[in-house]
mmCIF file of the N, C-alpha and C atoms, coordinates in Angstrom:
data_MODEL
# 
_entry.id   MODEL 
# 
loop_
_atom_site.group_PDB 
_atom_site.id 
_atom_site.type_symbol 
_atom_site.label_atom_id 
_atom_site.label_alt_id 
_atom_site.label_comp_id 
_atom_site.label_asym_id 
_atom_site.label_entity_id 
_atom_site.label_seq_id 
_atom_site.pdbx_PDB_ins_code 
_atom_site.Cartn_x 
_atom_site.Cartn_y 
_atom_site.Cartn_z 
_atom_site.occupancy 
_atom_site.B_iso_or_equiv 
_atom_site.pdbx_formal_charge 
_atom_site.auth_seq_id 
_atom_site.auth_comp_id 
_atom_site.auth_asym_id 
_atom_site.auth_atom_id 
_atom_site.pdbx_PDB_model_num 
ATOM 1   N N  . UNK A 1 1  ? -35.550 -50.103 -5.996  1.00 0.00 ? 1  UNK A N  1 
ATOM 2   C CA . UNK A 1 1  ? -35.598 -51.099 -7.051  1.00 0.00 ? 1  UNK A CA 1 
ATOM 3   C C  . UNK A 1 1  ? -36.166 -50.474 -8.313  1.00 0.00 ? 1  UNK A C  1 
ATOM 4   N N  . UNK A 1 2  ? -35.381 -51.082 -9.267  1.00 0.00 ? 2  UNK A N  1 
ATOM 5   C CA . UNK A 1 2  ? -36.004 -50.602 -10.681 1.00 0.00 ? 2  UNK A CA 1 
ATOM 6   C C  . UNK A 1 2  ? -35.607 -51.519 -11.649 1.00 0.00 ? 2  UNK A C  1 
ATOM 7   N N  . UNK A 1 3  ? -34.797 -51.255 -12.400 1.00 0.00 ? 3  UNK A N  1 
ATOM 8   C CA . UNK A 1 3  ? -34.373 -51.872 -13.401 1.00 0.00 ? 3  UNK A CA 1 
ATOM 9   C C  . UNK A 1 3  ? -34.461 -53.582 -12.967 1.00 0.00 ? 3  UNK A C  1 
ATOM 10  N N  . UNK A 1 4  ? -33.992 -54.203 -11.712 1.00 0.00 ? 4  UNK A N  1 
ATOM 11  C CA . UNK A 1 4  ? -34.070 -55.097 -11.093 1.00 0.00 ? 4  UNK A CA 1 
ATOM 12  C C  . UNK A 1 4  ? -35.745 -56.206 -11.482 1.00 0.00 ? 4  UNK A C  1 
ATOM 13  N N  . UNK A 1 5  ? -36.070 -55.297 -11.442 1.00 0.00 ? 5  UNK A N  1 
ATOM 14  C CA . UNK A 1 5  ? -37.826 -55.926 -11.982 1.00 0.00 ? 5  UNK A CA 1 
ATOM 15  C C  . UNK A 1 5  ? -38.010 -56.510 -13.236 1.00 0.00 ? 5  UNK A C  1 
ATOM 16  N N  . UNK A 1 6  ? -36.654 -55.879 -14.462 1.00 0.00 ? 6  UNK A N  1 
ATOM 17  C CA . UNK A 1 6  ? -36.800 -56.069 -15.819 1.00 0.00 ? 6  UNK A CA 1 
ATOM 18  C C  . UNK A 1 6  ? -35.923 -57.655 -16.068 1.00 0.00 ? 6  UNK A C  1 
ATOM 19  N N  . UNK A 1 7  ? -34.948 -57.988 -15.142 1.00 0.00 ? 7  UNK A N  1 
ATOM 20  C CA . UNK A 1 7  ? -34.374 -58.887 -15.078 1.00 0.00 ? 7  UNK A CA 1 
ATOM 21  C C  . UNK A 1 7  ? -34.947 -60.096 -15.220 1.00 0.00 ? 7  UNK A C  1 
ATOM 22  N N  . UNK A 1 8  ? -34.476 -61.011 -16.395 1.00 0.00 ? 8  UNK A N  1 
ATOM 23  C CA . UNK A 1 8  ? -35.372 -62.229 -16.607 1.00 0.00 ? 8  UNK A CA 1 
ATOM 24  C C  . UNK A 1 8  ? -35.248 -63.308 -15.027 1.00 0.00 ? 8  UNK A C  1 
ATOM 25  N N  . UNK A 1 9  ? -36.073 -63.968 -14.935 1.00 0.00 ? 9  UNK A N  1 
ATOM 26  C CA . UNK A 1 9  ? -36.236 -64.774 -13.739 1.00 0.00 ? 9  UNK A CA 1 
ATOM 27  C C  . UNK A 1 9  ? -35.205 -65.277 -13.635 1.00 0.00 ? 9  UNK A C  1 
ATOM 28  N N  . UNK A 1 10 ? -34.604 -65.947 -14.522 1.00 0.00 ? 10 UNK A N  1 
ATOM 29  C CA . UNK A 1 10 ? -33.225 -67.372 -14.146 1.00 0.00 ? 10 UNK A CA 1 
ATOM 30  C C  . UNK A 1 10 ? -32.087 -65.729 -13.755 1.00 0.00 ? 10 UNK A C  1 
ATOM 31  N N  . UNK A 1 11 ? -32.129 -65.053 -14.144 1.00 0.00 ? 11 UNK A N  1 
ATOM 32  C CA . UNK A 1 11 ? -30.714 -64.113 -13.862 1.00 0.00 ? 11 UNK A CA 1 
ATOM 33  C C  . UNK A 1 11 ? -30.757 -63.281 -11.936 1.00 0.00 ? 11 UNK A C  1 
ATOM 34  N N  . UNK A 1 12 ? -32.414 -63.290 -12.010 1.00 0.00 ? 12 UNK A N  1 
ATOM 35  C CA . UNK A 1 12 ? -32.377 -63.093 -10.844 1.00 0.00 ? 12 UNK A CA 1 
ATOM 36  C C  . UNK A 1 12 ? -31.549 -63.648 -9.378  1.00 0.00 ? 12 UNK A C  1 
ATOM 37  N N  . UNK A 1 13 ? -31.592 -64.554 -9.514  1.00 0.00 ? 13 UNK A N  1 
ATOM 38  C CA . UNK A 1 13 ? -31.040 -65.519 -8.566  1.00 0.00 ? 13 UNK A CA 1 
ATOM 39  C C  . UNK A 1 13 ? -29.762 -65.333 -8.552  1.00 0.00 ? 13 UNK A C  1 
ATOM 40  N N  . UNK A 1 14 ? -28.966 -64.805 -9.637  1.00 0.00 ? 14 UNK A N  1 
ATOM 41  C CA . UNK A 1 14 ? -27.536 -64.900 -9.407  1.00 0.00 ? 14 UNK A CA 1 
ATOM 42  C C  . UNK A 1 14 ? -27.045 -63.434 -9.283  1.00 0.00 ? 14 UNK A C  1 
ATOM 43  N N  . UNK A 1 15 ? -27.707 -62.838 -9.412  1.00 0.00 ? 15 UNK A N  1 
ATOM 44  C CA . UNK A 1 15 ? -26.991 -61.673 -8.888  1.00 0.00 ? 15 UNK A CA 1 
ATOM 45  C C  . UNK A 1 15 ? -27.181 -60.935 -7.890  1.00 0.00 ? 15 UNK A C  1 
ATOM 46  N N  . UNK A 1 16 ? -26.261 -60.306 -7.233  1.00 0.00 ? 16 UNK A N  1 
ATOM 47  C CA . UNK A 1 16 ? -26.067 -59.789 -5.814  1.00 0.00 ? 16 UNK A CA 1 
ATOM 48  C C  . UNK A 1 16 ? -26.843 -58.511 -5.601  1.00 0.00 ? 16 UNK A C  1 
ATOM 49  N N  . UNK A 1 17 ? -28.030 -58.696 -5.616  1.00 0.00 ? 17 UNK A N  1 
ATOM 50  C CA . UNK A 1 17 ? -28.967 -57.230 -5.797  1.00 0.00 ? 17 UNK A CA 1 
ATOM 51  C C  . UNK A 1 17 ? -28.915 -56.587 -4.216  1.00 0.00 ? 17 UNK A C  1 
ATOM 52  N N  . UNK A 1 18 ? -28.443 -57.336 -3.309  1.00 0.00 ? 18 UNK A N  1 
ATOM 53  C CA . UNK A 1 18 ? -28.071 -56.345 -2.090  1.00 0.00 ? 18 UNK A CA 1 
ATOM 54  C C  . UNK A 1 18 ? -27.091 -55.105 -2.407  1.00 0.00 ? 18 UNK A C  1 
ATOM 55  N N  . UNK A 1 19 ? -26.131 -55.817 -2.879  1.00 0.00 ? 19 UNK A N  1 
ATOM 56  C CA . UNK A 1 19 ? -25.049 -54.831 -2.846  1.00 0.00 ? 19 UNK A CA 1 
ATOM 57  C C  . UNK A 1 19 ? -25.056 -54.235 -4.422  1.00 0.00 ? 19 UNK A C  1 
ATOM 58  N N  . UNK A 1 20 ? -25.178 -54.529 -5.146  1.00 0.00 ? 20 UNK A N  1 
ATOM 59  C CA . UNK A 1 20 ? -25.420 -53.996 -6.237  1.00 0.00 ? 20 UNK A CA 1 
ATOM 60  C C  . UNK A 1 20 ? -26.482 -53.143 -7.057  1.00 0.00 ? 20 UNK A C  1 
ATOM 61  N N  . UNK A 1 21 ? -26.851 -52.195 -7.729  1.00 0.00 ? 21 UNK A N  1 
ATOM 62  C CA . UNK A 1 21 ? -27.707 -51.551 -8.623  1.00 0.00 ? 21 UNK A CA 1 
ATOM 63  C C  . UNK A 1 21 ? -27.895 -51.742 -10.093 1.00 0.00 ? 21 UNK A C  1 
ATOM 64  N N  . UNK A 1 22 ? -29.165 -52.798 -10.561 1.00 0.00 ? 22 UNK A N  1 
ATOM 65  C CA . UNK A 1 22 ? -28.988 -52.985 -11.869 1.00 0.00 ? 22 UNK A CA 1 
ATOM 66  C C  . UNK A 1 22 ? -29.520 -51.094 -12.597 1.00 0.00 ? 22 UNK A C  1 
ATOM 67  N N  . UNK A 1 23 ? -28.159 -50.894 -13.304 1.00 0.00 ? 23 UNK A N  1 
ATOM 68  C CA . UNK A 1 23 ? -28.367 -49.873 -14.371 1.00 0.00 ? 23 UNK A CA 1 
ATOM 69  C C  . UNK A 1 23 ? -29.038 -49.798 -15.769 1.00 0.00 ? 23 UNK A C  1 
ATOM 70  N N  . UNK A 1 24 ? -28.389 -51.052 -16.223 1.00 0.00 ? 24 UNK A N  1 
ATOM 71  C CA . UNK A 1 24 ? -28.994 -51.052 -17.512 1.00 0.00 ? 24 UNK A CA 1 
ATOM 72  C C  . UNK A 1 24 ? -29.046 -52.752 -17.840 1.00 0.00 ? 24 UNK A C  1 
ATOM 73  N N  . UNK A 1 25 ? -29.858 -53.294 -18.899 1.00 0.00 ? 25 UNK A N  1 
ATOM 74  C CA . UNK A 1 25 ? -29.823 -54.274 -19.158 1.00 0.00 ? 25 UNK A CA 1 
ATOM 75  C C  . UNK A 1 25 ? -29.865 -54.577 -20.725 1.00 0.00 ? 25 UNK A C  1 
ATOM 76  N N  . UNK A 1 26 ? -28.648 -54.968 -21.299 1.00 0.00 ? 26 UNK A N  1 
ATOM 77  C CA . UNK A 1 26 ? -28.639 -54.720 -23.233 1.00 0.00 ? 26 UNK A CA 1 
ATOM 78  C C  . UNK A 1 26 ? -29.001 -56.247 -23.133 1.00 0.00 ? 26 UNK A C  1 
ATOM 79  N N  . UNK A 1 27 ? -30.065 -56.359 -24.085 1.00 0.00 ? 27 UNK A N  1 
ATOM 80  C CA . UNK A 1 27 ? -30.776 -57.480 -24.504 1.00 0.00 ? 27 UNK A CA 1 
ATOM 81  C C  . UNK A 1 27 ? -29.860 -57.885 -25.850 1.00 0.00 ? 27 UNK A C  1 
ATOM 82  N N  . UNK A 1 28 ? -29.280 -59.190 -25.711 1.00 0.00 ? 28 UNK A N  1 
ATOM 83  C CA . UNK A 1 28 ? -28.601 -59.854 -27.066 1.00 0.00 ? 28 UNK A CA 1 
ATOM 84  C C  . UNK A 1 28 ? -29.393 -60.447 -28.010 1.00 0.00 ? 28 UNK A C  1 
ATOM 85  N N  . UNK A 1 29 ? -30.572 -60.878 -27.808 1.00 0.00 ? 29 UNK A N  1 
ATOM 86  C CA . UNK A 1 29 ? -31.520 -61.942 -28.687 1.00 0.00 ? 29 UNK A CA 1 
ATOM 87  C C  . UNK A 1 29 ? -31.336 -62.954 -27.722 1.00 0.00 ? 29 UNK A C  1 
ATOM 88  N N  . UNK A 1 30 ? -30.805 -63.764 -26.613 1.00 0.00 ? 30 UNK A N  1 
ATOM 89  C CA . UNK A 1 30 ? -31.124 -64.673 -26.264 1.00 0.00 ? 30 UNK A CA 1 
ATOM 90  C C  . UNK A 1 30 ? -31.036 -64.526 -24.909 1.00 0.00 ? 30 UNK A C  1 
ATOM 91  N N  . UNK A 1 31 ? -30.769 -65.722 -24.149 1.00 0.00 ? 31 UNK A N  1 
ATOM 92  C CA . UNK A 1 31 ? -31.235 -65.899 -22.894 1.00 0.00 ? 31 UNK A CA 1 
ATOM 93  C C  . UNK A 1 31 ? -29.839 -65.019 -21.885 1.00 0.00 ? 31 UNK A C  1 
ATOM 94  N N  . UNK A 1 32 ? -28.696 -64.386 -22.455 1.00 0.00 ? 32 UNK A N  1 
ATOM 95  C CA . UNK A 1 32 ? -28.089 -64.364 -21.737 1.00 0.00 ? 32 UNK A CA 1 
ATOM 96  C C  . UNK A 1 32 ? -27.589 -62.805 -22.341 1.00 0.00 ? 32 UNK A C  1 
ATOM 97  N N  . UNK A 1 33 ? -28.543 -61.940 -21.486 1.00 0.00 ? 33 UNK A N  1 
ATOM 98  C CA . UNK A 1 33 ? -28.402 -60.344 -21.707 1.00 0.00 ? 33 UNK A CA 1 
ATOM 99  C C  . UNK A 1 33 ? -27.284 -59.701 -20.743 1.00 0.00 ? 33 UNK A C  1 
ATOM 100 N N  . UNK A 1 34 ? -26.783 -58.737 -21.650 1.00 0.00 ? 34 UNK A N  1 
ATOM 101 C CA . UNK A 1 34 ? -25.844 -57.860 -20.599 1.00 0.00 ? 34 UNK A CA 1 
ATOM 102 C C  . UNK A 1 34 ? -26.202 -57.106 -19.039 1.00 0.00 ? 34 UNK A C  1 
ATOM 103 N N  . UNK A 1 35 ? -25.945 -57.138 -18.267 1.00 0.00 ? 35 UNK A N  1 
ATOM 104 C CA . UNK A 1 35 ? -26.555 -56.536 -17.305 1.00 0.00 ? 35 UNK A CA 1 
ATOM 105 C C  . UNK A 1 35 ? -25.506 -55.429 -16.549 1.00 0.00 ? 35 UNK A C  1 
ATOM 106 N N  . UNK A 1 36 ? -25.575 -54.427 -16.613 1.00 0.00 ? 36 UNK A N  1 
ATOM 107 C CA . UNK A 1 36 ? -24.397 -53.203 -16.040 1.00 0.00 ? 36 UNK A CA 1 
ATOM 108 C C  . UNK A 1 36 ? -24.946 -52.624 -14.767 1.00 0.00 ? 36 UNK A C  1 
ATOM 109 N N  . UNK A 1 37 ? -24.270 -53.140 -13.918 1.00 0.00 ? 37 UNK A N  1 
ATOM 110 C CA . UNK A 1 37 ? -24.459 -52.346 -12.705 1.00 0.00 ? 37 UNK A CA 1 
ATOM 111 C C  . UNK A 1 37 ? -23.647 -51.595 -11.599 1.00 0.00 ? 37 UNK A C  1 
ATOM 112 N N  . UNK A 1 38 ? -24.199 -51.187 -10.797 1.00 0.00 ? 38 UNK A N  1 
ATOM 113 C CA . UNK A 1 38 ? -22.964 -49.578 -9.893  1.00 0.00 ? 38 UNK A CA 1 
ATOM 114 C C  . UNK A 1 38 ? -23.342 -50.788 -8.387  1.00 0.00 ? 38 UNK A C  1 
ATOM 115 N N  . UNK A 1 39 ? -22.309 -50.692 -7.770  1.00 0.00 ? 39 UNK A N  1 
ATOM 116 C CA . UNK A 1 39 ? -22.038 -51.147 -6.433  1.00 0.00 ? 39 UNK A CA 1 
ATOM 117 C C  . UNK A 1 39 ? -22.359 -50.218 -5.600  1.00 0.00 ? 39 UNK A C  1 
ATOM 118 N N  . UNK A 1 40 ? -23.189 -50.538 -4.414  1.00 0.00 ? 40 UNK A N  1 
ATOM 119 C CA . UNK A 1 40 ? -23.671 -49.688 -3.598  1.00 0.00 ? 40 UNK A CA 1 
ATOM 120 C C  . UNK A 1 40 ? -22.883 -49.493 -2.559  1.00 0.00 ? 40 UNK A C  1 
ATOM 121 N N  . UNK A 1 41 ? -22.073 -50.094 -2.284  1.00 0.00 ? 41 UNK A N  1 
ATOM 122 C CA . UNK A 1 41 ? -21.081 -50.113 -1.078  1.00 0.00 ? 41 UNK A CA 1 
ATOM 123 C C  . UNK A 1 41 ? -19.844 -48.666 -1.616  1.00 0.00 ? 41 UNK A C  1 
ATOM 124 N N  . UNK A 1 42 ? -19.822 -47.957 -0.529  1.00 0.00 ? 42 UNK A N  1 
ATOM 125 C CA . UNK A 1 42 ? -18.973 -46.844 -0.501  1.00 0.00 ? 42 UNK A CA 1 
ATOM 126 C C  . UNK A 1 42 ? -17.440 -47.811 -0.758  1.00 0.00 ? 42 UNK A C  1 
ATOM 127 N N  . UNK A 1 43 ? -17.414 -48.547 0.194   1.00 0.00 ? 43 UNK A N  1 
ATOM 128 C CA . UNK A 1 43 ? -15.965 -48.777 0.302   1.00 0.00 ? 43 UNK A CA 1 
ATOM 129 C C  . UNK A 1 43 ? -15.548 -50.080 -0.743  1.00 0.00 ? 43 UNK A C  1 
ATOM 130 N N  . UNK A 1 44 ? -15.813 -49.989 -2.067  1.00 0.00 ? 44 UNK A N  1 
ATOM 131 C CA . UNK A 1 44 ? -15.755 -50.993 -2.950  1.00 0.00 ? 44 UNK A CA 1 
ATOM 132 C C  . UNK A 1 44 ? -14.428 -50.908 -3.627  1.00 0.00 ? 44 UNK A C  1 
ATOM 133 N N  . UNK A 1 45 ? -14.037 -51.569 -4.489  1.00 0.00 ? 45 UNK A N  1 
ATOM 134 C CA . UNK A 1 45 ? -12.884 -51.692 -5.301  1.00 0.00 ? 45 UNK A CA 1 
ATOM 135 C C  . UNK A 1 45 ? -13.032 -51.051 -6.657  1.00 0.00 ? 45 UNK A C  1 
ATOM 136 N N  . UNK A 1 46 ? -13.963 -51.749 -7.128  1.00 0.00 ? 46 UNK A N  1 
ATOM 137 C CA . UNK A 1 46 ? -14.798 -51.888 -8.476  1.00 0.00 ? 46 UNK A CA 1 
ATOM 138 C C  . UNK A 1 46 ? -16.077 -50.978 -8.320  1.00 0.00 ? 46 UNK A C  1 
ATOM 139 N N  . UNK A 1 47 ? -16.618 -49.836 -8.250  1.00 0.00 ? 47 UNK A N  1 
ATOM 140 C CA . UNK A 1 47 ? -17.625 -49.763 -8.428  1.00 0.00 ? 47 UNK A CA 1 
ATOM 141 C C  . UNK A 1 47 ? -18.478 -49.690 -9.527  1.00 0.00 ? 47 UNK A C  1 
ATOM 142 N N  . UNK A 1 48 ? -18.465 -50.047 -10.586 1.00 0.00 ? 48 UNK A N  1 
ATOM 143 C CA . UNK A 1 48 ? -19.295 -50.611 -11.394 1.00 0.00 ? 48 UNK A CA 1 
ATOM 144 C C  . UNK A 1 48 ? -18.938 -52.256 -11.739 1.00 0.00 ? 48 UNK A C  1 
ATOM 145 N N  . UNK A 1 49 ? -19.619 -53.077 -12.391 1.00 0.00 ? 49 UNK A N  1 
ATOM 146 C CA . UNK A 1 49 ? -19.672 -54.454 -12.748 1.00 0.00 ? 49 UNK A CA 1 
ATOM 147 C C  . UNK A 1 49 ? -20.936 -54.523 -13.783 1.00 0.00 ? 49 UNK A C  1 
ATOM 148 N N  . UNK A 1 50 ? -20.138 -55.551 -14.852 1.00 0.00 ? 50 UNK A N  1 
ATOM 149 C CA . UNK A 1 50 ? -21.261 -55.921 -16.244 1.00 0.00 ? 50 UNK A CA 1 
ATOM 150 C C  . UNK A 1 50 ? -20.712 -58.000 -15.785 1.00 0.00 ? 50 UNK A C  1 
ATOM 151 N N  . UNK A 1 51 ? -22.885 -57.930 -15.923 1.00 0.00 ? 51 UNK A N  1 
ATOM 152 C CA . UNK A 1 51 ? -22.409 -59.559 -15.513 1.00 0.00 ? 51 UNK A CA 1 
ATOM 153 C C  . UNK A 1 51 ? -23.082 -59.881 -17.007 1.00 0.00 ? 51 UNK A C  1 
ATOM 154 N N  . UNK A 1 52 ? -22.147 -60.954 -17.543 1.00 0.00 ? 52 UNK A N  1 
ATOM 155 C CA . UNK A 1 52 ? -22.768 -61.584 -18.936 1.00 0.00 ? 52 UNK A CA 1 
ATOM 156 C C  . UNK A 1 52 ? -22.172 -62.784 -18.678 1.00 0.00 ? 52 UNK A C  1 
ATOM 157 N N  . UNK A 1 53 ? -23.254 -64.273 -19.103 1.00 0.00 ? 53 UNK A N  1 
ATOM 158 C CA . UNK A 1 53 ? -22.963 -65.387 -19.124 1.00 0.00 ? 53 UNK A CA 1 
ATOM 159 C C  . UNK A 1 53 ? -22.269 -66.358 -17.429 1.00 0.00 ? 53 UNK A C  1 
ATOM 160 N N  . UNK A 1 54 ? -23.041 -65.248 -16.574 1.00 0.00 ? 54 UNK A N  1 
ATOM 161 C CA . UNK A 1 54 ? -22.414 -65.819 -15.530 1.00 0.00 ? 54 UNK A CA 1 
ATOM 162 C C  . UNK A 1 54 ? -20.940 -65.515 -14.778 1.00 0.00 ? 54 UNK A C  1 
ATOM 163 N N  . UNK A 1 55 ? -20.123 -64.222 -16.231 1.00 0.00 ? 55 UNK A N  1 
ATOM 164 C CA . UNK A 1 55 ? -18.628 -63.971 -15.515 1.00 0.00 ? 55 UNK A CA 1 
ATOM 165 C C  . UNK A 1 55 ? -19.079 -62.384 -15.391 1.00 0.00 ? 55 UNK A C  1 
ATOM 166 N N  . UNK A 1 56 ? -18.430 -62.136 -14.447 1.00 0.00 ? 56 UNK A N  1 
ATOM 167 C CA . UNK A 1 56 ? -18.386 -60.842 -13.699 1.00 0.00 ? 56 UNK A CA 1 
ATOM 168 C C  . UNK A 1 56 ? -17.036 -59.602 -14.078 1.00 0.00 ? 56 UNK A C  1 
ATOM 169 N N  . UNK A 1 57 ? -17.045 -58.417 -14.722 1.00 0.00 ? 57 UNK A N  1 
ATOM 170 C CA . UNK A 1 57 ? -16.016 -57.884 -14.842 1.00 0.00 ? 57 UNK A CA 1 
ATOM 171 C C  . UNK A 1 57 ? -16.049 -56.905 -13.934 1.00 0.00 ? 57 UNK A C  1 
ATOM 172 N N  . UNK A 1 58 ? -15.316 -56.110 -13.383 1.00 0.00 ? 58 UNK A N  1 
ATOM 173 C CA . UNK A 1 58 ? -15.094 -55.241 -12.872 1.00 0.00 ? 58 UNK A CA 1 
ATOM 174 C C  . UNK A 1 58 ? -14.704 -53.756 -13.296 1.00 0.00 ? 58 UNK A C  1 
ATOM 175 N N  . UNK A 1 59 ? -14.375 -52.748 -13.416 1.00 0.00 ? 59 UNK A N  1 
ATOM 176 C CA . UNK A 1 59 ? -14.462 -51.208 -13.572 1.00 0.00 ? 59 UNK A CA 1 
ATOM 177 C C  . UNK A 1 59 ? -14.558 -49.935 -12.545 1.00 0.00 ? 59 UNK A C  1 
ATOM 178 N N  . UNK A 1 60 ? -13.302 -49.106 -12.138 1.00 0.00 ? 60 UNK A N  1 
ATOM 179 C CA . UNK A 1 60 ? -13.445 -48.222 -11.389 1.00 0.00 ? 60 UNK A CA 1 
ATOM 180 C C  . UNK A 1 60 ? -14.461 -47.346 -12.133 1.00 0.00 ? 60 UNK A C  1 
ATOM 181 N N  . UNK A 1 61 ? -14.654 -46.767 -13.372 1.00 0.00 ? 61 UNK A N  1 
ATOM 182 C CA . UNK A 1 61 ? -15.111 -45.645 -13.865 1.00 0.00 ? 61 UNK A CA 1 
ATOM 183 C C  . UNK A 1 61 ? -16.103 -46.122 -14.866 1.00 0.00 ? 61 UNK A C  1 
ATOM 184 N N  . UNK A 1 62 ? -17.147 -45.326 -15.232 1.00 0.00 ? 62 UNK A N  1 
ATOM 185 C CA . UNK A 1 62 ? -18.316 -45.223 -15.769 1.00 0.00 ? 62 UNK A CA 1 
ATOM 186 C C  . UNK A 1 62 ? -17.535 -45.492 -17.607 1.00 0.00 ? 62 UNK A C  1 
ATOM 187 N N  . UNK A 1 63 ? -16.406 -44.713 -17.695 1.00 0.00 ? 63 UNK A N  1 
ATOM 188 C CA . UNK A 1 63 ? -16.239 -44.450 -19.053 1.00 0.00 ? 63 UNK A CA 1 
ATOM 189 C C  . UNK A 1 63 ? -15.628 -45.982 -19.725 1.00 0.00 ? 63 UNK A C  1 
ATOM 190 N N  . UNK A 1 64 ? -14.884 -46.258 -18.512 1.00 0.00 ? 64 UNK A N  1 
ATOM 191 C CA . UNK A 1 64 ? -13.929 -47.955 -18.555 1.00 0.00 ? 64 UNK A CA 1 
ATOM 192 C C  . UNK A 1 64 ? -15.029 -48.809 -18.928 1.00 0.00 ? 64 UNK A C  1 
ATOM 193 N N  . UNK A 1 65 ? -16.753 -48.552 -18.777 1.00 0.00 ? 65 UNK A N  1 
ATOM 194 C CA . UNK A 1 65 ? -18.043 -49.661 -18.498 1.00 0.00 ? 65 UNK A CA 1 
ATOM 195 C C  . UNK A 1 65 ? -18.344 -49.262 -20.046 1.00 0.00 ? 65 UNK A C  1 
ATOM 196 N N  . UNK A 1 66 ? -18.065 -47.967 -20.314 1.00 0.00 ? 66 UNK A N  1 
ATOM 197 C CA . UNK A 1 66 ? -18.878 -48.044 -21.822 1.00 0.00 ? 66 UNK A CA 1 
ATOM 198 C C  . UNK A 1 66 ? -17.751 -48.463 -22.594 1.00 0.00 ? 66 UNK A C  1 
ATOM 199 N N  . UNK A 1 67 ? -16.317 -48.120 -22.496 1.00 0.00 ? 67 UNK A N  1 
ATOM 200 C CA . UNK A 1 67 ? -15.410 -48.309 -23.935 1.00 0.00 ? 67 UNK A CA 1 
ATOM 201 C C  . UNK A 1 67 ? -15.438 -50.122 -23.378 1.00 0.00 ? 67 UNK A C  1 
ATOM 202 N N  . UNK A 1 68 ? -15.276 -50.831 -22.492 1.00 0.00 ? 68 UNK A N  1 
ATOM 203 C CA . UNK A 1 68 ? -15.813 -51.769 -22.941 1.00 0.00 ? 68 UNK A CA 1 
ATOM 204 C C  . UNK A 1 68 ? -16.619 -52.666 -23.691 1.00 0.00 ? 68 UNK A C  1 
ATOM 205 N N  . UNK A 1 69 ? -17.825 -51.832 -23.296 1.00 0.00 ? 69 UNK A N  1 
ATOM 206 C CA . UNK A 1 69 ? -19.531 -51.675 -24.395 1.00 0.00 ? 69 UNK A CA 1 
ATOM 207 C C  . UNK A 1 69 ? -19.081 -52.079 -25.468 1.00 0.00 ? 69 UNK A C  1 
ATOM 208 N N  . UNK A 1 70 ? -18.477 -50.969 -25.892 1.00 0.00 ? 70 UNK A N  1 
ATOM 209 C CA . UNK A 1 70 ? -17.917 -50.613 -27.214 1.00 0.00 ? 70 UNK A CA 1 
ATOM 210 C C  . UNK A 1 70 ? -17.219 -51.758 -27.881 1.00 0.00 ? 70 UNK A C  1 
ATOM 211 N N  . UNK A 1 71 ? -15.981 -52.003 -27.105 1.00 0.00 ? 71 UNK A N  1 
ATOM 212 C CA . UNK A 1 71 ? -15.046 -52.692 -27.888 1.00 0.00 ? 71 UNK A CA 1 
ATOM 213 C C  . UNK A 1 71 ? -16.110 -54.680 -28.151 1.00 0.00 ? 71 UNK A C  1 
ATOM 214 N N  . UNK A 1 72 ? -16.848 -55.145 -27.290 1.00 0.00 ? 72 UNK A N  1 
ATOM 215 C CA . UNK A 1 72 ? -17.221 -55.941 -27.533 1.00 0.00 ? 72 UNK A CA 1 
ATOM 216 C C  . UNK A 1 72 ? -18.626 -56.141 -28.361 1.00 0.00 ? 72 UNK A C  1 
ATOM 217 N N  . UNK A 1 73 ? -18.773 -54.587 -28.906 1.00 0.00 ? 73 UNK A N  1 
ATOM 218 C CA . UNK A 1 73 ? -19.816 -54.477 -29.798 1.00 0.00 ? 73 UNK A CA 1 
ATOM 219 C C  . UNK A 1 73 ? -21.341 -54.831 -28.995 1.00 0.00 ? 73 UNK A C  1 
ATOM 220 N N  . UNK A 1 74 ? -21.511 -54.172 -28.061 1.00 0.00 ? 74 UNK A N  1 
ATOM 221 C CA . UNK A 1 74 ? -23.078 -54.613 -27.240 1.00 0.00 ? 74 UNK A CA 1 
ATOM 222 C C  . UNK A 1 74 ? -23.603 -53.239 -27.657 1.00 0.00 ? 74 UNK A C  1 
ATOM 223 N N  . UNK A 1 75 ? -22.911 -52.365 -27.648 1.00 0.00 ? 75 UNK A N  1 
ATOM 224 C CA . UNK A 1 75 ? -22.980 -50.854 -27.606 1.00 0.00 ? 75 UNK A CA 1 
ATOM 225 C C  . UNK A 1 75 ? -22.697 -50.171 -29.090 1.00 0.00 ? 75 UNK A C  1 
ATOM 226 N N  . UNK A 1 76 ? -23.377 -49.188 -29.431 1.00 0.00 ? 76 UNK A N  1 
ATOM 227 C CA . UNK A 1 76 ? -22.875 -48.029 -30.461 1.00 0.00 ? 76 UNK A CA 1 
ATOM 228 C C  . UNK A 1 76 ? -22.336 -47.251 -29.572 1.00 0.00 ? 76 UNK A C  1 
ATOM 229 N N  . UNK A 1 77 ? -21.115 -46.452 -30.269 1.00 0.00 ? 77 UNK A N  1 
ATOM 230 C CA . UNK A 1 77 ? -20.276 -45.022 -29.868 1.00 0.00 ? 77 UNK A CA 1 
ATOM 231 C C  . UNK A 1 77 ? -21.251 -44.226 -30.293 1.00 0.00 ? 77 UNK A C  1 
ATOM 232 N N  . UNK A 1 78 ? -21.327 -43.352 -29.528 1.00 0.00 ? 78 UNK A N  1 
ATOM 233 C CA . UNK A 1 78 ? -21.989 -41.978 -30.333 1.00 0.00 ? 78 UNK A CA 1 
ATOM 234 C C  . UNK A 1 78 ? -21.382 -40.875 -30.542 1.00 0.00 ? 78 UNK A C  1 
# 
C-alpha cells in the first residue's frame, strides 16, 4: 500500500484496491480527483485504469494512460 493512503475517504470505498494499484492521484480542485492505476492481476485485459467521477476507462499500455492525460488536459506533455 501506498498511494492508496492518499485517497480521499468517499473514493475509498469505490475502488477495487484488491485487484488494483493506486499509481498516481491528479488533484482537480475538487472533490472528484483523477486516480491512475495498474491492475495486479497477470491475466487482465486492461492493465492499467484512470477512475474519474465514478467512470472507469481502460488501457493496455502506460503511453495510451498518459496521451489520454494529455488530450483531456489533467496532464502537461513534456
Amino acid at each position: 500500500m501506498g498511494k492508496e493512503k492518499q485517497l480521499p475517504k468517499h473514493l475509498k470505498k469505490s475502488q477495487d484496491l484488491k485487484n488494483f494499484e493506486v499509481i498516481r492521484i491528479i488533484s482537480l480542485g475538487d472533490l472528484h480527483p483523477v486516480v491512475v492505476m495498474r491492475d495486479k492481476r497477470a491475466d487482465s485485459k486492461g492493465h492499467w485504469c484512470i477512475q474519474h467521477r465514478g467512470s472507469g476507462y481502460y488501457f493496455q499500455t502506460l503511453k495510451e494512460v498518459t496521451d489520454y492525460l494529455i488530450k483531456r488536459n489533467w496532464i502537461k506533455a513534456s
